[in-house]
C-alpha positions as CSV (number, residue, x, y, z in Angstrom):
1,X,6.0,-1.3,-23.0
2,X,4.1,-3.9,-21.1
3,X,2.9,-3.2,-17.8
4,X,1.5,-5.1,-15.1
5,X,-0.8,-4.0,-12.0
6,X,-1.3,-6.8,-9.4
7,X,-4.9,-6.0,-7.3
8,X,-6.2,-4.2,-10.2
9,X,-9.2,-4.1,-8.0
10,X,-8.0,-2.6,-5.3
11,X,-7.5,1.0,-3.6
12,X,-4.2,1.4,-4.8
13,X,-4.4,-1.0,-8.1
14,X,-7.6,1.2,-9.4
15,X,-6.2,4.6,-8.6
16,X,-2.6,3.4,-10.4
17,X,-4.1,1.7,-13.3
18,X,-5.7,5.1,-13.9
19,X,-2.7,7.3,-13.6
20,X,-0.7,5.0,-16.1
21,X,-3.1,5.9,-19.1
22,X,-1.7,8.9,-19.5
23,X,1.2,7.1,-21.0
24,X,-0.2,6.5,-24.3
25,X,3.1,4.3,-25.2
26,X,2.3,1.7,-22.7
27,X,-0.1,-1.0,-22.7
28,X,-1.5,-1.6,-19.1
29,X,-3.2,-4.7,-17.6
30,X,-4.4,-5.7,-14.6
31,X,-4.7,-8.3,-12.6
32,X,-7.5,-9.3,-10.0
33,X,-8.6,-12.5,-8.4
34,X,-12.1,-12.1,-10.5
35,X,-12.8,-11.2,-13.5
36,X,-14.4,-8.0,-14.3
37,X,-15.5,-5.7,-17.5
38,X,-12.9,-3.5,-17.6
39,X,-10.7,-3.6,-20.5
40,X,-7.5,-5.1,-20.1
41,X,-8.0,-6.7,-17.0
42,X,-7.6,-10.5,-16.1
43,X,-8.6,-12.8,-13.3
44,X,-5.5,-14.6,-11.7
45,X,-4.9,-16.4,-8.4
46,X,-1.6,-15.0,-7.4
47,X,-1.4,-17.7,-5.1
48,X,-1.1,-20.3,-8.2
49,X,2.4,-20.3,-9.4
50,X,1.4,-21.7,-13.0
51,X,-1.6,-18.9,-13.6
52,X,1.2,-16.2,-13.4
53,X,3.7,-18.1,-15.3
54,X,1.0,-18.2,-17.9
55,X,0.5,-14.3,-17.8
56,X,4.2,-13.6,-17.4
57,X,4.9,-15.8,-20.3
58,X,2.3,-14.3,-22.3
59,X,2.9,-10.3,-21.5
60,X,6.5,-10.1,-21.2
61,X,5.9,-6.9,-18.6
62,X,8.4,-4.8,-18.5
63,X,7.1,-3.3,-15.6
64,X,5.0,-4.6,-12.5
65,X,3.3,-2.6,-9.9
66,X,2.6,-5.2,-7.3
67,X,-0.3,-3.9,-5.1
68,X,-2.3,-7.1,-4.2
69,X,-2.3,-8.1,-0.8
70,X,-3.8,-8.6,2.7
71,X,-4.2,-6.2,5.7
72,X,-6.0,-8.7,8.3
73,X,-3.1,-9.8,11.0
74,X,-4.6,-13.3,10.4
75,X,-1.2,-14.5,10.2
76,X,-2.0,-17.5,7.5
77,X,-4.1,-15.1,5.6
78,X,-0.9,-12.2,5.3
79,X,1.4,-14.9,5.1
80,X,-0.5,-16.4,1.9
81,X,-1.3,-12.8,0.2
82,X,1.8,-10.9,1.5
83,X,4.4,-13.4,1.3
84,X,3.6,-16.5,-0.8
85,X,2.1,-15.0,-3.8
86,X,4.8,-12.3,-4.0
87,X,7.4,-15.6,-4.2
88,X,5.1,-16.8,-7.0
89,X,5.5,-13.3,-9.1
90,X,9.4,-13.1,-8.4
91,X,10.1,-16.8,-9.5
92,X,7.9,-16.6,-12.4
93,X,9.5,-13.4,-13.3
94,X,12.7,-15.3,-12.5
95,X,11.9,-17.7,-14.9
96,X,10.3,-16.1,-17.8
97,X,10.7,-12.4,-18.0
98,X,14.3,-11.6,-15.6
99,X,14.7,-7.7,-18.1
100,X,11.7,-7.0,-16.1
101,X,11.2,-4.5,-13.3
102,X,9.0,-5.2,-10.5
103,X,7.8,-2.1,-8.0
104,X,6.6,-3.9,-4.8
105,X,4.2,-2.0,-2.2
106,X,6.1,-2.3,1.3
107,X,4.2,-0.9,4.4
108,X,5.4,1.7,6.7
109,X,4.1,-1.1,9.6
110,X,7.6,-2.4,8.9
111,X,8.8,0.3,11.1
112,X,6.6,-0.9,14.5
113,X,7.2,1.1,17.4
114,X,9.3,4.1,16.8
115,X,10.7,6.8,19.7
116,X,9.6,10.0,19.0
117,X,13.1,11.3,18.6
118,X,13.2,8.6,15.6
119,X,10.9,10.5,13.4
120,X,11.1,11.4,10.8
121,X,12.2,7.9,10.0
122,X,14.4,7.0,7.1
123,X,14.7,3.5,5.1
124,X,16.9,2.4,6.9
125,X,15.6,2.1,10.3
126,X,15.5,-1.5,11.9
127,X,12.4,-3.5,11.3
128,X,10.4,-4.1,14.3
129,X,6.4,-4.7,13.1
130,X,4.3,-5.0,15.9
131,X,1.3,-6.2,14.1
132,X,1.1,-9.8,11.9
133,X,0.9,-7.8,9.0
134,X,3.8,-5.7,9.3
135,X,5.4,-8.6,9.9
136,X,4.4,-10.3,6.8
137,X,5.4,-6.7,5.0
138,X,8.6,-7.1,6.0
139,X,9.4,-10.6,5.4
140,X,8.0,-9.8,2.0
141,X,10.6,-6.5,1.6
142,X,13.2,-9.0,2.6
143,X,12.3,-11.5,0.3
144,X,12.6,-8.9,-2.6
145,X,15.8,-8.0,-2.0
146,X,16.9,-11.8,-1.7
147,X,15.8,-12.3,-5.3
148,X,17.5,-8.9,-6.4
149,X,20.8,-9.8,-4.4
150,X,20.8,-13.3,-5.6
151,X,19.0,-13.9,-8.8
152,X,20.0,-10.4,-9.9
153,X,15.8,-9.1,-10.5
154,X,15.3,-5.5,-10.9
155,X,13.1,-4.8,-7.9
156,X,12.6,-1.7,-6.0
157,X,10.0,-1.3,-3.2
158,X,7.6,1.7,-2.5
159,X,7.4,1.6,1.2
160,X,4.3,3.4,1.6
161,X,2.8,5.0,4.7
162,X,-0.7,6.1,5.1
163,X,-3.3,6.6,2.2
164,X,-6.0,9.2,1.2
165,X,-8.6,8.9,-0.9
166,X,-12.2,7.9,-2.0
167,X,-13.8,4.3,-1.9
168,X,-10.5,2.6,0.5
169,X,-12.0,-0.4,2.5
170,X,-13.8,0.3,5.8
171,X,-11.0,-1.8,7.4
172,X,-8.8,1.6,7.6
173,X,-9.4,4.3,9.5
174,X,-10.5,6.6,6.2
175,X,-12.5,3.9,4.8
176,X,-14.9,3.8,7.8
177,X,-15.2,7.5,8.2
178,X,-16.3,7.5,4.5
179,X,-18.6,4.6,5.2
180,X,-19.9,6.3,8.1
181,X,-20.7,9.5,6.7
182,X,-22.6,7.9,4.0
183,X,-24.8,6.5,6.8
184,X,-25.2,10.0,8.0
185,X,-25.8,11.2,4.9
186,X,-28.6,8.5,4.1
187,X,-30.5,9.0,7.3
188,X,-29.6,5.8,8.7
189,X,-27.3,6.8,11.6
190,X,-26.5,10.4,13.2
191,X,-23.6,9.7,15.1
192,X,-19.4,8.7,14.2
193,X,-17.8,6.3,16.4
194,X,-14.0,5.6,16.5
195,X,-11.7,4.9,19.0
196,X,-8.7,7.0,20.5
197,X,-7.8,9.9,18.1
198,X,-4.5,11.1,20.4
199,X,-2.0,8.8,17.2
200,X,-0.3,11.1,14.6
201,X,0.7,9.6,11.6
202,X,1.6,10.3,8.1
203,X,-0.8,10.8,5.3
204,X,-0.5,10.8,1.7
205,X,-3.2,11.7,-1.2
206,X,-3.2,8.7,-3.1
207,X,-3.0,10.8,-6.5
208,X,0.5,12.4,-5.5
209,X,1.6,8.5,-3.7
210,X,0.9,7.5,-7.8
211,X,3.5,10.2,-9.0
212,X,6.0,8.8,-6.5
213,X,5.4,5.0,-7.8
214,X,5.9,6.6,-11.3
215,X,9.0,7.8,-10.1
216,X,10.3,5.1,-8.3
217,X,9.7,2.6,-11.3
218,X,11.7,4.9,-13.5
219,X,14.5,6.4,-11.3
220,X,14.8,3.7,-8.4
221,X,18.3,1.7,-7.9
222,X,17.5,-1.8,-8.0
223,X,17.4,-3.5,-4.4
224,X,16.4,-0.1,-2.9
225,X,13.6,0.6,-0.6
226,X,11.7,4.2,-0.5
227,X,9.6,5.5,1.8
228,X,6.5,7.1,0.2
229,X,4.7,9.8,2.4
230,X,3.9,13.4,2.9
231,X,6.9,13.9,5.5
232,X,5.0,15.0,8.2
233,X,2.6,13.8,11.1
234,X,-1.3,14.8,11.4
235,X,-3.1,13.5,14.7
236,X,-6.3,11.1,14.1
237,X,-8.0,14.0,15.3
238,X,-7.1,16.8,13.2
239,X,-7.3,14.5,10.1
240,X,-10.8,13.3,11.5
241,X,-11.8,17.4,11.6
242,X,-10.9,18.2,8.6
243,X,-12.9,15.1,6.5
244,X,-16.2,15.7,7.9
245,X,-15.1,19.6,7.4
246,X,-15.0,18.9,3.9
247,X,-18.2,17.2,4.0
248,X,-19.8,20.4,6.8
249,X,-20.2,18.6,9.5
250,X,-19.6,19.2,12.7
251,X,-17.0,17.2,14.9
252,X,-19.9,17.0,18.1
253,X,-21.3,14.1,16.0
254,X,-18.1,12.0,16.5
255,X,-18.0,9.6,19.7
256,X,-14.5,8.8,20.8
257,X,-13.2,5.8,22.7
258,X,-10.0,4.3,23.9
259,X,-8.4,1.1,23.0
260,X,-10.5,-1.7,24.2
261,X,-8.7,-3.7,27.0
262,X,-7.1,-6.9,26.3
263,X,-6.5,-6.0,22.5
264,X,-3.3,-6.4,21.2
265,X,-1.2,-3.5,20.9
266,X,-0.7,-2.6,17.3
267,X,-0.3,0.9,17.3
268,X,2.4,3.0,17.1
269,X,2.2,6.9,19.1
270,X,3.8,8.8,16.6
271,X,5.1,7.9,13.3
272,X,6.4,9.6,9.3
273,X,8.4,9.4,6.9
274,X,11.7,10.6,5.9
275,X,10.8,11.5,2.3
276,X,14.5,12.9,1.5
277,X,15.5,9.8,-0.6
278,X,12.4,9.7,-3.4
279,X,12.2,13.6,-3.1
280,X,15.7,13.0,-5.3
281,X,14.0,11.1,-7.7
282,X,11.1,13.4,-8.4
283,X,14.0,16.8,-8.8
């Protein structure tokens, strides 16, 4: 079988890519926005309907993992990467290859603000995003099932929570410890810096959030959306601790500060997953 990553350079699209070759029956590509020297991958604009329709047409996937995207809340950049190019994949699929099944990477900033008495939350909770890019997440959910209610496309979406995991960008919260650390490590700073640590959210090693997309390609109903987390909440802190415990430092190096004023509020208190629906798929 042919089988399609999307952000083949990304966090999620390398670490996927890397699980799938244990499946000796499939042939895996991936796609990037540049070129690069591994094998099997291809540069494509995802933005430019007819450079998919020319991979769809070629490959014939029978599955997609679609893990490009944006995280910037610049609304016209999420719009473009979150929205627009996933319409380009579902009507070129639409169009050329409609057997195939597509897994689409939803966002647990869907959700937005959740009470505490909501948690854990399930799939089925009401949108609310409070950010541009959970917005964009969830018009991009909704837009899924729109094409798999209407057009009939075999889509299911991983709604995924919170990542862990070497070499993620330094815009997330891991990303810049791991960046920071290095500077520790290199001489070049001595101190950590982040802001409030009092949020508890859910975190997932990104090995065991690959054995759930595995499962959800294979055993997800069509239409349906799963949440993909560990099930439980670790504060900022705690999580913070136990990083630069694994690396022996100490956590009097890190300097904490509150939300600047006059920031938008983005951030959710308390928020994770109800994990009861892919926890079926995986028995």
């Amino acid at each position: 079988m042919n089988i399609l990553v999307t952000g083949a350079s990304g966090f999620v699209g390398r670490h996927l890519l890397d699980y799938l070759k244990k499946y000796p029956d499939s042939n895996c590509t991936g796609l990037a926005r540049t070129s690069s020297n591994e094998d099997n991958n291809l540069a494509c604009n995802l933005s430019d309907l007819t450079q998919i329709d020319n991979v769809i047409k070629r490959l014939k996937p029978g599955l997609i993992f679609h893990t490009a995207g944006s995280f910037s809340n610049h609304f016209e950049t999420d719009l473009e990467s979150n929205v627009v190019c996933t319409k380009n994949i579902l009507e070129s699929i639409k169009e050329y290859s409609p057997a195939s099944r597509i897994v689409l990477m939803g966002s647990a900033a869907e959700y937005g603000e959740i009470k505490n008495e909501e948690n854990p939350v399930a799939e089925d909770h009401p949108l609310n995003p409070i950010s541009i890019y959970g917005w964009s997440k969830a018009a991009h959910t909704q837009l899924a099932q729109l094409y798999s209610k209407t057009y009939g496309l075999d889509i299911v979406i991983a709604r995924t929570f919170n990542l862990l995991g070497k070499g993620m960008s330094d815009r997330l919260f891991i990303g810049r410890i791991e960046k920071q650390i290095q500077s520790i490590r290199s001489g070049e700073s001595q101190r950590i810096s982040v802001g409030n640590l009092d949020a508890e959210r859910d975190y997932i090693d990104i090995n065991e959030a690959c054995v759930l997309y595995d499962k959800i390609a294979r055993k997800g109903k069509a239409g349906e959306v799963y949440n993909v987390g560990s099930g439980k909440a670790i504060s900022m802190r705690t999580l913070l601790k136990n990083l630069l415990q694994q690396e022996e430092l100490d956590f009097s190096i890190v300097d904490e500060n509150s939300r600047e004023k006059n920031t938008p509020h983005t951030e959710v208190s308390v928020i994770y997953a109800n994990i009861d629906k892919v926890k079926k798929l995986v028995e």
